[in-house]
C-alpha positions in Angstrom: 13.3 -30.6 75.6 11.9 -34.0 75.5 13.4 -36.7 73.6 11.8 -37.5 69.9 10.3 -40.5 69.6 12.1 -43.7 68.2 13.3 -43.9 64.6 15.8 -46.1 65.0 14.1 -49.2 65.2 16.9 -50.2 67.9 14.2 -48.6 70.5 16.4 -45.9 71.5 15.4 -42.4 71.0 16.4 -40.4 67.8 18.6 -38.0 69.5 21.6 -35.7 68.2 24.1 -37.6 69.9 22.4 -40.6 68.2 22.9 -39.5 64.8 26.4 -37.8 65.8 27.5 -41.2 66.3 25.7 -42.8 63.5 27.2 -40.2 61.3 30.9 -40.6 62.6 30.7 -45.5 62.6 29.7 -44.5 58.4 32.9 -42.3 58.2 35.0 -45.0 60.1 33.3 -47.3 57.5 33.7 -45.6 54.7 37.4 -45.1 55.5 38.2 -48.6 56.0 36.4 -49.6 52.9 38.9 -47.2 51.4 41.4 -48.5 52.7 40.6 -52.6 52.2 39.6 -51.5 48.4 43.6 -49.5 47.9 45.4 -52.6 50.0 43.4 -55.4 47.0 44.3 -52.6 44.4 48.0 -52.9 45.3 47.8 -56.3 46.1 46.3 -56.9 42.4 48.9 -54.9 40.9 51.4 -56.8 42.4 50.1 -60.1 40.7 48.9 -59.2 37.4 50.6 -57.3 34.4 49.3 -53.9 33.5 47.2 -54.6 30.7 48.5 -50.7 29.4 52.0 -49.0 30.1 50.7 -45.6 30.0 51.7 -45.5 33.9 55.5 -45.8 32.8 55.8 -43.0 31.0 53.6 -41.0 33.8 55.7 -42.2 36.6 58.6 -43.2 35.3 61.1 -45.5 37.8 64.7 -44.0 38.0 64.9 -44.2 42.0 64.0 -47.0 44.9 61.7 -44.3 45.9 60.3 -43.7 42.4 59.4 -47.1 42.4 58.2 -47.4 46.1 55.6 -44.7 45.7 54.5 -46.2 42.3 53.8 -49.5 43.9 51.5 -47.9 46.6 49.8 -45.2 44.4 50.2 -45.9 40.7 46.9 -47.6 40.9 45.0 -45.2 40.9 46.6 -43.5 38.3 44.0 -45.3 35.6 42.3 -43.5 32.5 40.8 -40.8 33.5 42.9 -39.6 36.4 45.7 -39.0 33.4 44.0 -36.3 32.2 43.0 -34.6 35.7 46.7 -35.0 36.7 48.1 -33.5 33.4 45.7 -30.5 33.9 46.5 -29.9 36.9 50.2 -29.7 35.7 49.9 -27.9 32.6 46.2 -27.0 32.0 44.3 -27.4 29.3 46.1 -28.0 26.8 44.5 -30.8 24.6 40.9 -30.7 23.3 39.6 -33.7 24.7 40.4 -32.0 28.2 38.0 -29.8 28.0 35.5 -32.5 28.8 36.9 -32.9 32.6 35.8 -29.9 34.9 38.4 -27.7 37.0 37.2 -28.2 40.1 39.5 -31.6 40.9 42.3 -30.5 39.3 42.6 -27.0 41.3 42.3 -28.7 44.5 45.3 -31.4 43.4 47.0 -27.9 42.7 46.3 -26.1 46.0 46.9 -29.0 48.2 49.8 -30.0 46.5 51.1 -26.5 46.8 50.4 -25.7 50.5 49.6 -28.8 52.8 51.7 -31.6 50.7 54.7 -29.1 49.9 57.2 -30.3 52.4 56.8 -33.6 51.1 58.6 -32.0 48.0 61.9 -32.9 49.1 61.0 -36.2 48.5 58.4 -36.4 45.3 58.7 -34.8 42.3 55.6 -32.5 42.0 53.9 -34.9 39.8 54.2 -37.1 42.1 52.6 -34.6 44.4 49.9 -34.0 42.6 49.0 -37.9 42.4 48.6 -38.1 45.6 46.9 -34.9 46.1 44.3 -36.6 43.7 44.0 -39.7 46.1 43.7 -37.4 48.7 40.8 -35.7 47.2 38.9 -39.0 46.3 38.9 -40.9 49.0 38.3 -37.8 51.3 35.2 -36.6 49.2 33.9 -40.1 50.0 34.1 -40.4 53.0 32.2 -36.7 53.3 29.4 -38.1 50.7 28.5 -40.8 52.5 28.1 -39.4 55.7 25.9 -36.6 53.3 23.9 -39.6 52.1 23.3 -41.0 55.9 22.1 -37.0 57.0 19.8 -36.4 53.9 18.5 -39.5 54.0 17.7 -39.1 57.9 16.2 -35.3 57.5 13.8 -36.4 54.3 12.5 -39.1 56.2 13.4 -39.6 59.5 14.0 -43.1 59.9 17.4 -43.0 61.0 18.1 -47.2 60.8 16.9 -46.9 56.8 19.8 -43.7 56.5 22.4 -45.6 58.0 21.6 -48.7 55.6 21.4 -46.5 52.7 24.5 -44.9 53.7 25.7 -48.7 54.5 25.2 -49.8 51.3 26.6 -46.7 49.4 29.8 -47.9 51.4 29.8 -51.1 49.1 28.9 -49.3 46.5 29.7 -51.3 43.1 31.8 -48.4 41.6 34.2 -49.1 44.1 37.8 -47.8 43.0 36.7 -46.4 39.7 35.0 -43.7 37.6 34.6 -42.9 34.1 33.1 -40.7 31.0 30.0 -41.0 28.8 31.5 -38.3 26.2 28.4 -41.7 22.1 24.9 -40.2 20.2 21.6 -41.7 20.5 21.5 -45.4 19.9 25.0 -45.0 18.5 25.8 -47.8 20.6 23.0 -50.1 20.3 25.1 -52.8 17.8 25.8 -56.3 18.2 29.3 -56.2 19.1 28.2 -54.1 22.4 26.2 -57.0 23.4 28.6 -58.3 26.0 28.7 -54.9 27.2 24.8 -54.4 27.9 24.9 -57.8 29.7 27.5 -56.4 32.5 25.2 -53.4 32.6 21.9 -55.4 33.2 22.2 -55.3 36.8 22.0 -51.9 37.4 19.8 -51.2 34.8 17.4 -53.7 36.0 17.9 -52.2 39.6 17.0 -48.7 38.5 14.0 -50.1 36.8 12.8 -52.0 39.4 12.6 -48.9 41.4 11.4 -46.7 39.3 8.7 -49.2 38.6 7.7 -50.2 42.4 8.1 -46.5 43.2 5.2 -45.2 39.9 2.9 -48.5 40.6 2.8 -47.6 44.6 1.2 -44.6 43.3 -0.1 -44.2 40.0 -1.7 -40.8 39.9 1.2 -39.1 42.1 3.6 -40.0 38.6 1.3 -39.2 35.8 0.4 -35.7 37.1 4.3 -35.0 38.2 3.6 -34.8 41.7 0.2 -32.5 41.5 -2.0 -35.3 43.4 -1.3 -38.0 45.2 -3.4 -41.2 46.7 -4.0 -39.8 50.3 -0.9 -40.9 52.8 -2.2 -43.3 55.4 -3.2 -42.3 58.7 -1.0 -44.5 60.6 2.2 -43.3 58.5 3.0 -46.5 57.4 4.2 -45.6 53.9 8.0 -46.9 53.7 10.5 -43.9 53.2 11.7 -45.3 49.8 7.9 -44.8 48.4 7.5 -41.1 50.6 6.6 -38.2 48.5 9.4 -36.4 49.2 11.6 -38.9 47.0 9.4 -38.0 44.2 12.2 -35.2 42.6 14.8 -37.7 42.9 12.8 -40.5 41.4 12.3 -37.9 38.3 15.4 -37.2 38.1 16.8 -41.1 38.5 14.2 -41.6 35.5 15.7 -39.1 33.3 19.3 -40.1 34.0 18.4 -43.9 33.0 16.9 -42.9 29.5 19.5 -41.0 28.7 22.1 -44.1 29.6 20.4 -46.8 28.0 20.1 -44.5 24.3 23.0 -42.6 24.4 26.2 -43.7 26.8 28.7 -46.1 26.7 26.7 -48.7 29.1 28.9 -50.6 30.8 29.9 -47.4 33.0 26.3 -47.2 33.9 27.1 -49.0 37.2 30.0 -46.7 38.1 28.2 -43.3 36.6 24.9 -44.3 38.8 26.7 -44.9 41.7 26.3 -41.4 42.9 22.4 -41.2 43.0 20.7 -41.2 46.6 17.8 -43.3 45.4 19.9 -46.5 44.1 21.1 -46.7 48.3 17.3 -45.9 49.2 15.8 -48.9 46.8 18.1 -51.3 47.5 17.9 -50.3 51.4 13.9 -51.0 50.7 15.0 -54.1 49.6 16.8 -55.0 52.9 14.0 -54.1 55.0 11.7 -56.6 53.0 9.5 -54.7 51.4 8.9 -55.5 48.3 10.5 -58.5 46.8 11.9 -60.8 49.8 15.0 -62.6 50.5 16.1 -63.5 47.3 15.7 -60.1 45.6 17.9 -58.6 48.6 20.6 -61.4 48.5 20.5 -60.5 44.9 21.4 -56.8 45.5 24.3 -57.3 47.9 25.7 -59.7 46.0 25.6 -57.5 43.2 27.3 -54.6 45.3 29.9 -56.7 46.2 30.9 -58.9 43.3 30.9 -55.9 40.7 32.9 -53.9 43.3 35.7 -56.6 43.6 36.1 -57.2 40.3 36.1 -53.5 39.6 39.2 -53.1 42.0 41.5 -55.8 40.0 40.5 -54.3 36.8 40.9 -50.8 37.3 44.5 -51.6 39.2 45.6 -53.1 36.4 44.4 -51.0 33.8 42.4 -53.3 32.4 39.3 -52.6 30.5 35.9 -51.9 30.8 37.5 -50.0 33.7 
């Protein structure tokens, strides 16, 4: 069979082994940006007062040991990993945990009961399930960015945009933490929120900007929901961010920042948007220069990077809007 052509833009062929070992430098990446991202947690921890001392009465420190394994994984015990951990303990017992689905806390069960169970001798089963939770985290990341890398490659096959996007979703701003959106619409729209909208406005003005670029590239393709479309091209130049086949994502990325802007707590908008493919794919468009130049893309990463850091000493130290 003969080789496909080049996708790459490194002027190699696109082969399997190609995106084999594409696939596996983002996993090594993605691990080691879990890694650097636990080792400033701890580090952080280690400097700053908790701004909470919920974590004391979680883990409490009667032993060296108690204490040792506190150090290393008490920071990602943080708001809402309580409530996973507790549910996975005793179930659902309190109303307000009905809002966290069981998926998470049976696997922190399962693992903690089969391939974590010799470590009982040593940790209490809380403790067990704690790290069963880090376990399942970090290990689902890893396994959704090397997902973002293939689906980006097999929607459009330009494998050197898929490993940027996948790239970028590594420095993903959301970094250590995650959170909830359980408010009502415009509910939060008051003065006091103000500061809160401001730490939003970058990733709501990133969202925009490619929702915007992506409906003006092709005007009658978003009014009629995909029924027409300006004819592609003949040379195939259309870049992959502005391909049809992102069109059901795009709708979908629209949807999701209506409802954020009227009806969630906003500042989590950053960390609850961190999981869409087409945030990686516009800011990987951005990279590539096509739309907005230098300036726009030193804007992004520094975006990506900044909010990420200062997510990592916030949420290790319980601190909000974490």
């Amino acid at each position: 069979m003969a080789p496909k052509t080049d996708t790459t833009g490194t002027g190699a062929p696109d082969t399997i082994a190609n995106t084999v070992n594409r696939a596996s430098t983002v996993a090594y990446y993605a691990l080691v940006s879990r890694l650097v991202i636990w080792a400033l947690a701890v580090a952080s921890h280690a400097l700053i007062q908790d701004y909470d001392s919920a974590l004391e009465l979680v883990l409490p420190i009667e032993t060296p040991s108690q204490q040792l394994f506190k150090s290393i994984f008490g920071v990602f015990l943080r708001w809402d990993s309580f409530y996973f951990v507790h549910i996975a303990e005793k179930g659902y017992v309190f109303e307000q945990e009905h809002a966290f689905f069981p998926l998470v806390p049976a696997l922190m069960t399962l693992i903690s009961n089969t391939i974590l169970a010799p470590l009982g001798a040593f940790l209490t089963y809380r403790q067990l399930l704690v790290l069963a939770g880090v376990l399942v985290a970090n290990v689902s990341f890893i396994v959704a960015s090397v997902q973002l890398y293939k689906l980006t490659n097999a929607l459009f096959g330009r494998e050197k945009f898929a490993f940027l996007s996948a790239m970028l979703y590594v420095l993903t701003p959301s970094g250590i933490f995650m959170s909830a959106m359980n408010v009502g619409f415009l509910r939060y729209y008051e003065i006091k929120q103000i500061p809160n909208f401001l730490m939003a406005a970058p990733m709501i003005t990133l969202c925009a900007s490619g929702i915007v670029y992506y409906t003006l590239y092709d005007l009658p393709r978003a009014i009629s929901l995909g029924r027409s479309a300006t004819p592609v091209p003949s040379n195939g130049s259309t870049p992959p961010f502005m391909s049809t086949k992102t069109f059901p994502y795009i709708v979908l990325w629209t949807a999701l920042l209506f409802s954020a802007v009227t009806t969630m707590h906003i500042q989590i908008i950053t960390r609850a948007f961190s999981c869409l493919p087409p945030v990686y794919w516009f800011a990987a468009h951005q990279f590539e220069g096509k739309v907005l130049g230098a300036g726009w893309t030193k804007s992004v990463s520094t975006f990506f990077v900044m909010y990420g850091l200062v997510g990592i000493v916030l949420f290790a130290n319980f601190f909000p809007p974490a």
